[in-house]
C-alpha positions as CSV (number, residue, x, y, z in Angstrom):
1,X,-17.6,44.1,15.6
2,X,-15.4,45.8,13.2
3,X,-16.6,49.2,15.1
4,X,-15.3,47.9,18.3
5,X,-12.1,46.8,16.5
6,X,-11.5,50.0,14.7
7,X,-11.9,51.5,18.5
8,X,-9.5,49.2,20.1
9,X,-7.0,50.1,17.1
10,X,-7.4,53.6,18.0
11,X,-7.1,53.2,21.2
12,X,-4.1,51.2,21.0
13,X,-1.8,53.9,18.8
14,X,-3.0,56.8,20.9
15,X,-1.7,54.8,23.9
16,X,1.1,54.2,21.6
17,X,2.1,57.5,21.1
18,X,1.5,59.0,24.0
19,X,4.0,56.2,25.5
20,X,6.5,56.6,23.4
21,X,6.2,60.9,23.9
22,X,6.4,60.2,27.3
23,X,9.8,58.0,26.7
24,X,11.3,60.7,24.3
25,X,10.8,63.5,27.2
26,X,12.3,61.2,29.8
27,X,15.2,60.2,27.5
28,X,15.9,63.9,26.6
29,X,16.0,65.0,30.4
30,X,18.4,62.3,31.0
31,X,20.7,63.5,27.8
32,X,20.3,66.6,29.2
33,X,21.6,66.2,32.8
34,X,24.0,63.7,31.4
35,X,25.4,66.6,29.2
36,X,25.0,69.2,31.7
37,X,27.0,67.1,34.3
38,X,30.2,67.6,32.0
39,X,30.5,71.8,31.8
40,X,32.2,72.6,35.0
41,X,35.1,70.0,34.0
42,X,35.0,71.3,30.3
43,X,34.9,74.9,31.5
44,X,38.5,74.1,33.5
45,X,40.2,72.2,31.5
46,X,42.3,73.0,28.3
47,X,41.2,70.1,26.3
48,X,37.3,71.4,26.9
49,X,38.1,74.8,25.5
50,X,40.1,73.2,22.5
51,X,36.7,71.8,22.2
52,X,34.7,74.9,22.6
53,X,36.2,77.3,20.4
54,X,35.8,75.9,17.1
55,X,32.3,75.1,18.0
56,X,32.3,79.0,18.7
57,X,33.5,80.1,15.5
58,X,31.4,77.9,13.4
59,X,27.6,78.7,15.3
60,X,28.8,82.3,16.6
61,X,31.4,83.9,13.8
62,X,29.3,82.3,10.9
63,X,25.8,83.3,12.3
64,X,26.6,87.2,11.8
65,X,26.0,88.1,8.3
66,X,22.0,86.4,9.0
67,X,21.9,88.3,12.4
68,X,23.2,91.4,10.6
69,X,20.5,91.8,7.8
70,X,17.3,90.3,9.8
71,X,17.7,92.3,13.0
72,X,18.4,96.1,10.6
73,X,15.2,94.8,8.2
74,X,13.3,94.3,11.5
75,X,13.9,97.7,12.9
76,X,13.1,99.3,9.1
77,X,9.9,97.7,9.3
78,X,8.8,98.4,12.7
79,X,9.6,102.2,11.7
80,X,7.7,101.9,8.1
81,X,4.3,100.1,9.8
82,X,4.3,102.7,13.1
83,X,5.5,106.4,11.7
84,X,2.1,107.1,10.3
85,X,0.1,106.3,12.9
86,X,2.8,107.5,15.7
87,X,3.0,111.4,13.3
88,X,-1.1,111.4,13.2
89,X,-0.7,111.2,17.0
90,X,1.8,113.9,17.8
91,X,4.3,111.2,18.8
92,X,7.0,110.9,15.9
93,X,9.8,111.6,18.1
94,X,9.0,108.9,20.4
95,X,8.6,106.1,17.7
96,X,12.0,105.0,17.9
97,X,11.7,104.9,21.4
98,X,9.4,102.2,21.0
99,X,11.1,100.8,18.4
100,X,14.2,99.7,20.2
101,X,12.3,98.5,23.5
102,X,10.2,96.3,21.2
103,X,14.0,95.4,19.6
104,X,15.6,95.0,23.1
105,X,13.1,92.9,25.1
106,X,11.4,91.3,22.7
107,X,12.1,90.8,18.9
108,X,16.0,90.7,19.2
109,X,16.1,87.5,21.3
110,X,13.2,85.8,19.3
111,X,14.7,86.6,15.8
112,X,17.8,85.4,16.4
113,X,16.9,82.6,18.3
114,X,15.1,81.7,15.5
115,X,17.8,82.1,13.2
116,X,20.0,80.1,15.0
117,X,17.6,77.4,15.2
118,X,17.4,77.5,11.6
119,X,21.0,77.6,10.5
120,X,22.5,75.9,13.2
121,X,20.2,73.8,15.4
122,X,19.8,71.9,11.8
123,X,23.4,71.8,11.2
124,X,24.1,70.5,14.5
125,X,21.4,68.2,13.9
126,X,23.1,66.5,10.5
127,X,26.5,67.0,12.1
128,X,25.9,64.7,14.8
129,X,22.9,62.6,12.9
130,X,25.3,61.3,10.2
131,X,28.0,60.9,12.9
132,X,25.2,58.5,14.5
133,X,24.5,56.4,11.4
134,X,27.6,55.8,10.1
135,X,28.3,54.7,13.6
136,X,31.3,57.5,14.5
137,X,29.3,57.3,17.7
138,X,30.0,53.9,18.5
139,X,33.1,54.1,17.7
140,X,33.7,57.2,20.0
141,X,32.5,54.6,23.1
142,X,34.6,51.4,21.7
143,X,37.8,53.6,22.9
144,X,36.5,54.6,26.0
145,X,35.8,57.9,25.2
146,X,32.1,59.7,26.0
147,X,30.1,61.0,23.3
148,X,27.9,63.3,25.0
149,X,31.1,65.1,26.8
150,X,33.4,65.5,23.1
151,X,30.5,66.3,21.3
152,X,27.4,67.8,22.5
153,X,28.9,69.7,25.6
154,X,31.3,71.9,23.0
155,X,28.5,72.8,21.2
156,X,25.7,73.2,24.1
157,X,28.1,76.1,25.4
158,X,28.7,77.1,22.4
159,X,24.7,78.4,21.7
160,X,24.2,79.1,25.5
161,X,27.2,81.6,25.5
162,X,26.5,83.1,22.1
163,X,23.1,83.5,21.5
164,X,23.0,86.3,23.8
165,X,25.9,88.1,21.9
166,X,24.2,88.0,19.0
167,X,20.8,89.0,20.6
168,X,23.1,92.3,21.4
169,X,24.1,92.3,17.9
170,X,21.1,91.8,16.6
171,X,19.6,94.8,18.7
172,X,22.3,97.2,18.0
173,X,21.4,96.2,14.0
174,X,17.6,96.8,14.6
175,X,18.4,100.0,16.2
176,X,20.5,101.5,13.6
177,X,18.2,100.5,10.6
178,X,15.4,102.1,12.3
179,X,17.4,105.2,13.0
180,X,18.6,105.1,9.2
181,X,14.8,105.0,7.8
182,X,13.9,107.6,10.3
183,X,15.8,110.1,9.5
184,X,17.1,109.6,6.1
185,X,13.4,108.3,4.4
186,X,11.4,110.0,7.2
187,X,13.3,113.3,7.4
188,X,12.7,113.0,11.6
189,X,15.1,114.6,13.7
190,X,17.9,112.5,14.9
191,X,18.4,114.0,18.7
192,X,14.7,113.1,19.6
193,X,15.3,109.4,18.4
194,X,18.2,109.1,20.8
195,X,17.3,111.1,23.5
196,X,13.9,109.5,23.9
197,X,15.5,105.8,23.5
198,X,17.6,106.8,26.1
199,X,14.6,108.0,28.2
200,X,12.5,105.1,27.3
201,X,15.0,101.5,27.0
202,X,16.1,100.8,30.5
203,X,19.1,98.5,31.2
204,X,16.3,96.2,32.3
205,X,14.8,95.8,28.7
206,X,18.4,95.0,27.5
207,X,18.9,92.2,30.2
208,X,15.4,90.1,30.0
209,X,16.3,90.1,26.4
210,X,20.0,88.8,26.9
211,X,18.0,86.3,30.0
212,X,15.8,85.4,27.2
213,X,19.0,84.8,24.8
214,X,20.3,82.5,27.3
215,X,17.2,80.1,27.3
216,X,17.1,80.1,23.8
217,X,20.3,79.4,23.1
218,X,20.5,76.3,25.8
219,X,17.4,75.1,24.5
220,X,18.8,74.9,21.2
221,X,21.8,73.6,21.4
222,X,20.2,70.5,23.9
223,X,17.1,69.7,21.2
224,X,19.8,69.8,18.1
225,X,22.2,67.6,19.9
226,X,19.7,65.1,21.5
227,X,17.6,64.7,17.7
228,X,21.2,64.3,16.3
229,X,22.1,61.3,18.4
230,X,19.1,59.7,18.9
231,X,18.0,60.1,14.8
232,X,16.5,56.6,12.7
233,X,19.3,55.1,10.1
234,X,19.6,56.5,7.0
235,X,19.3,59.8,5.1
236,X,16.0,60.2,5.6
237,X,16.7,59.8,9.4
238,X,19.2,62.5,8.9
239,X,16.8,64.7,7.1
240,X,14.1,64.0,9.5
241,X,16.2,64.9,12.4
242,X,16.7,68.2,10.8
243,X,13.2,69.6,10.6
244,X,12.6,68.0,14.2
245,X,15.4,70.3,15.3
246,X,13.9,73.5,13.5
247,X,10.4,72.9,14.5
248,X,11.0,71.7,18.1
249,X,13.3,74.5,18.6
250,X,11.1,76.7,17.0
251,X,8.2,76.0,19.4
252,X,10.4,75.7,22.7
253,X,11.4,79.6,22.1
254,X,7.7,80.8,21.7
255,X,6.8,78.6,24.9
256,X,9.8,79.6,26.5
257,X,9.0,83.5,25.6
258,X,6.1,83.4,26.7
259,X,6.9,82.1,30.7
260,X,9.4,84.2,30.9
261,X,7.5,87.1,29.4
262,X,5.0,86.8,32.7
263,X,7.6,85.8,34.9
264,X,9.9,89.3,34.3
265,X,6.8,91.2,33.6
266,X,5.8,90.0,37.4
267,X,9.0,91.0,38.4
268,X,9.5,94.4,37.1
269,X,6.0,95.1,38.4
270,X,7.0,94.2,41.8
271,X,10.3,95.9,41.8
272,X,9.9,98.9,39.8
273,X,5.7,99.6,39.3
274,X,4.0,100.7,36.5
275,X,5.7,102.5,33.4
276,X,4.3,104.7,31.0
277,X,6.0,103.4,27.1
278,X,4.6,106.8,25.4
């Protein structure tokens, strides 16, 4: 009897949970298109850009001294863990080749997509959380006003429009730390590094990066915003909201990195064929 109990009580919370996940995903789809519904009219209107730029300043203009040091430490490690291997091999010249098409397409849009799920996805996520709980929210609807359009659309545009901007920024770090360790810790020749990175990073590297930027950014700014407004009362709701903001975020850009990985893979194989890196 207490067996069966025990069963039925486990039963009963997965089914739970599983409801309630499946009312959270609904609910954020309908945040979504709700907030989505708003951008053309923002994007015409001078009231929406009011609204925009400071958001732009605060998530873009403050995010570069974090994109600035991670993405030139990334490109000095990348040339620090391959220059042995790549000067056993014969290949030293071409190691910054790979460096910056490892930068481009892949490590620039994940590292600062991760940066900017760290600093600002959680700031967006107490912004609008405390907002929530001391009921600015409700107030905003009392006068008539929406929420979703004055709050979360400013900032939503705000990451989708400048998360690739600092993916570029982040790249052009990488590849200048790189080039500074490889030639002035390595000794290697500078004209090689270039020459070869302009042999090797094609224009398509650069743009499924900046693609990837865009999804990164969008799903940032929609995860903070929806955790923000729909966060439990009280500080610890807050807080919570937070690291549900980080972690979500977190995983969306390794899920979302990885489809789009095979999808533009698939694509460049179609279009272009096969491509020799070394």
């Amino acid at each position: 009897m207490a067996r069966s109990n025990a069963l039925t009580i486990a039963l009963a919370g997965l089914g739970a949970g599983t409801l309630g996940s499946l009312a959270n995903f609904g609910r954020f789809w309908m945040f979504t298109l709700h907030a989505v519904s708003f951008v053309p009219i923002e994007l015409v209107t001078v009231r929406g850009w009011r609204r925009l730029l400071p958001q732009c300043f605060s998530i873009g203009a403050c995010s570069v001294p974090v994109i600035m040091l991670t993405g030139m430490f990334i490109g000095m490690v990348l040339i620090v863990q391959g220059y042995e291997q790549f000067d056993a091999a014969g290949l030293r010249d071409r190691l910054g080749a790979i460096v910056n098409i490892s930068i481009a397409a892949e490590l620039g849009p994940v590292l600062a997509g991760v940066m900017l799920a760290g600093r600002v996805g959680g700031a967006l996520a107490a912004e609008l959380g405390t907002m929530n709980v001391t009921e600015q929210l409700l107030a905003l609807r009392s006068m008539g006003a929406d929420p979703v359009r004055h709050l979360v659309v400013p900032r939503f545009l705000a990451c989708l429009f400048l998360t690739p901007l600092l993916t570029a920024y982040a790249d052009l770090l990488g590849a200048l730390g790189a080039f500074a360790i490889f030639v002035g810790v390595y000794g290697g020749p500078p004209e090689p590094y270039w020459a070869f990175t302009r042999e090797v990073v094609q224009l398509w590297d650069l743009g499924s990066g900046l693609v990837k930027a865009l999804f990164f950014g969008a799903a940032i700014g929609l995860v903070s915003c929806y955790k923000g407004f729909h966060c439990r009362p009280g500080a610890e709701g807050v807080g919570q909201a937070c690291t549900q903001s980080f972690v979500v975020s977190f995983i969306l850009i390794l899920m979302l990195d990885f489809f789009l990985n095979v999808v533009l893979n698939g694509l460049y194989s179609v279009w272009y064929g096969y491509r020799s890196l070394i």
